[in-house]
N, C-alpha and C positions, 0 to 999 in steps of 0.2 A: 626558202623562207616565206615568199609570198603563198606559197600553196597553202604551208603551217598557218600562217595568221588567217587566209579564205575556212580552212577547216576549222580553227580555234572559233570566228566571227561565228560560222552557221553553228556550233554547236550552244555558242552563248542565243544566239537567238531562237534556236528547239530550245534549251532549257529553260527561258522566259517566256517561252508559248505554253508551254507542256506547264509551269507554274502559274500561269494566269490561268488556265484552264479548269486546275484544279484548285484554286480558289475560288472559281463561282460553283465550284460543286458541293451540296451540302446532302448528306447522307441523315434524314430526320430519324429523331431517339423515338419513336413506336413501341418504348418497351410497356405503357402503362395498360396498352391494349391486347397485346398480346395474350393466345388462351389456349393454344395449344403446338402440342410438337410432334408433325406428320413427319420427322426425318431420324431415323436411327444414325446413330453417331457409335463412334468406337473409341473409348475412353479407357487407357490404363490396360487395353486389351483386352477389355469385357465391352460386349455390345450391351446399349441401352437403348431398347426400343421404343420405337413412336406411339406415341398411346392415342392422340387425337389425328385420323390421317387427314388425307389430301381427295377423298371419296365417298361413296357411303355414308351421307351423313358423318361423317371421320370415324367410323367403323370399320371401313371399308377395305383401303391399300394405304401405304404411306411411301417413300423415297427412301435411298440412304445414302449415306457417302461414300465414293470413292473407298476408301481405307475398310468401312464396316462391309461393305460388298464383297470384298477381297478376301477379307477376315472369317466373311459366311459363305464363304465357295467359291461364288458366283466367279463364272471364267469369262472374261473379256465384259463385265458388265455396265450398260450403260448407266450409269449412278451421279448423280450430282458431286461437282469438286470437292477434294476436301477445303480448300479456300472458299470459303464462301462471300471473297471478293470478288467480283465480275468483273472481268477488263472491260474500258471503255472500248466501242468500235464505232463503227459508220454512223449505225444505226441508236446507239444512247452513249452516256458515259459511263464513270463506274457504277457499277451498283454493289451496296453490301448487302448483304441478306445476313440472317441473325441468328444459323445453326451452325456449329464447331464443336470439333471432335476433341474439343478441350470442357466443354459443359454438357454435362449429364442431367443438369436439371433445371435448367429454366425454359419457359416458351420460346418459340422460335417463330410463330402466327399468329395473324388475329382470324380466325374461321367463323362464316355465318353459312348458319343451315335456313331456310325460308327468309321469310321478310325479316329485315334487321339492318341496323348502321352503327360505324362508329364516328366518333369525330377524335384527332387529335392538334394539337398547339405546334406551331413550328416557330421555328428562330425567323423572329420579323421583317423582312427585304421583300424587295419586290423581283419576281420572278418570273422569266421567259419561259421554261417549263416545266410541269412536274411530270416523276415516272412512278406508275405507281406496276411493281412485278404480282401478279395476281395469276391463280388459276380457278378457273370454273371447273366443277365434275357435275354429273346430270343435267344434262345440258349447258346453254348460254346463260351467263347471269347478267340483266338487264339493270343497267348501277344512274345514278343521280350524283354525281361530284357538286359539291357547292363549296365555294370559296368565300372567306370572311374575309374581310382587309380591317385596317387599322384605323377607318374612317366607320366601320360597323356596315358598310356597303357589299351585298354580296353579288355572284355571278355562279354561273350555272352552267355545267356541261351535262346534259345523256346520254348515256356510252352503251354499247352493249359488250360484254366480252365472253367470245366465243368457246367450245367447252374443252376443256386440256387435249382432248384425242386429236382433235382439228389441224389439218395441214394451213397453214397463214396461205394466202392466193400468192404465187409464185412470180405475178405479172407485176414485180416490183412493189412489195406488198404496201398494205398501205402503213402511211409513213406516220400515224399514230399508233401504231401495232407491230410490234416484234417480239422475236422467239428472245428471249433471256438464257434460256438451258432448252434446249431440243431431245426429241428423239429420247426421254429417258423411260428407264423399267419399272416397273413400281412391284410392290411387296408387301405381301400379306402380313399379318400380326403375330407371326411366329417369324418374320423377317423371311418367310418363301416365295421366293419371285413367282409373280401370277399371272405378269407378261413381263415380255425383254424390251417392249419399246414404242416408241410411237407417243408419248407422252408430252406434255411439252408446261414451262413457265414461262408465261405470255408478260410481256412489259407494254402497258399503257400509255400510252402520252397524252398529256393535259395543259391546257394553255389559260391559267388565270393573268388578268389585266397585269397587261408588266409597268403599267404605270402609276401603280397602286400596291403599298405595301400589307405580305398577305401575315395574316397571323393565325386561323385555324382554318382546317379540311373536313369536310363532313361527306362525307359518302355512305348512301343509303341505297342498299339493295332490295329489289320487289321478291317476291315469293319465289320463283322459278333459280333451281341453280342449286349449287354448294357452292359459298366461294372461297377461299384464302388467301387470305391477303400478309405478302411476304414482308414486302418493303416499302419504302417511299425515299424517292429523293429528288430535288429540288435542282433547275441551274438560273442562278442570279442570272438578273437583265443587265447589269451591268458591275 
């Protein structure tokens, strides 16, 4: 009986970690920005290809899922989940990205080729950190995050984020930069793999004042780079 109730205690206590957890996590709606879709998806059993990719000015290569890889040959291929939920680990929490093998047509990015920014509105709190899942192709893309709070007060970070082929340094990388999806294939616009690997969606960390509620993000990137920008998400300071 005493072991039952020790095992019932800890299980009530993971389940109220693991629920406060994921109420400071807020997964921001990015749909207004969004402008292109570098991931072939598999709908109804007909593939829908990416028209704007992840390269080349988004001519270039795009990604695809799991299920669509499968569907177009590809044997043992390294392809983005079909969930495009990302488990929380060490290194961020969840992240959702915005491509599923359930929509054929709407954006899944916001892509900037040279100099360009967007800005979008987030749900008002104040926040410990943001993740923003981005890829560079031709080289690094050299970004300006500004943060607006609710007092009209802004703050400033300059980042640089390194170009998708890039191994992150192994020596405990650094702890605003981690891989999201590794190691993946990418695919030409007839959906023909053009390489098997080595690719990667880099996730950002960003630290706006957690004493101050934020209300929009403005991120402006310089000329050098392609970038695309997947997601955004946010963990309350308290």
């Amino acid at each position: 009986m005493k072991i039952t109730a020790v095992i019932f205690c800890i299980l009530l206590v993971t389940r109220a970690f693991t629920s406060d957890q994921n109420n400071k996590i807020v997964q921001f709606d990015i749909g207004k920005i969004l402008n292109a879709r570098p991931v072939t998806t598999l709908t109804n059993n007909k593939l829908t290809t990416w028209t704007k990719g992840i390269d080349g000015g988004g001519s270039g290569d795009g990604y695809l899922t799991l299920s669509a890889a499968l569907f177009n040959g590809n044997k043992q291929p390294h392809a983005l989940p079909d969930d495009a939920l990302f488990a929380a680990n060490d290194s961020h929490p969840e992240i959702q990205l915005h491509y599923s093998n359930t929509d054929s047509l709407h954006n899944q990015t916001c892509n900037i080729s040279g100099e360009g920014g967007v800005e979008f509105y987030i749900p008002q709190n104040k926040y410990r950190s943001l993740y923003f899942a981005l890829t560079s192709a031709e080289g690094p893309s050299y970004l300006k995050v500004e943060f607006l709070y609710a007092d009209d007060s802004t703050t400033f970070e300059d980042l640089v984020l390194p170009d998708y082929y890039d191994d992150l340094p192994t020596d405990h990388r650094k702890p605003e930069l981690c891989y999201l999806a590794h190691d993946l294939a990418k695919w030409g616009n007839r959906n023909n793999m053009t390489e098997k690997d080595h690719h990667n969606i880099d996730l950002l960390t960003v630290h706006p004042d957690p004493t101050k509620k934020l209300k929009s993000i403005n991120i402006q990137k310089k000329k050098p780079g392609y970038l695309v920008f997947w997601a955004a998400t946010g963990e309350k300071a308290n």
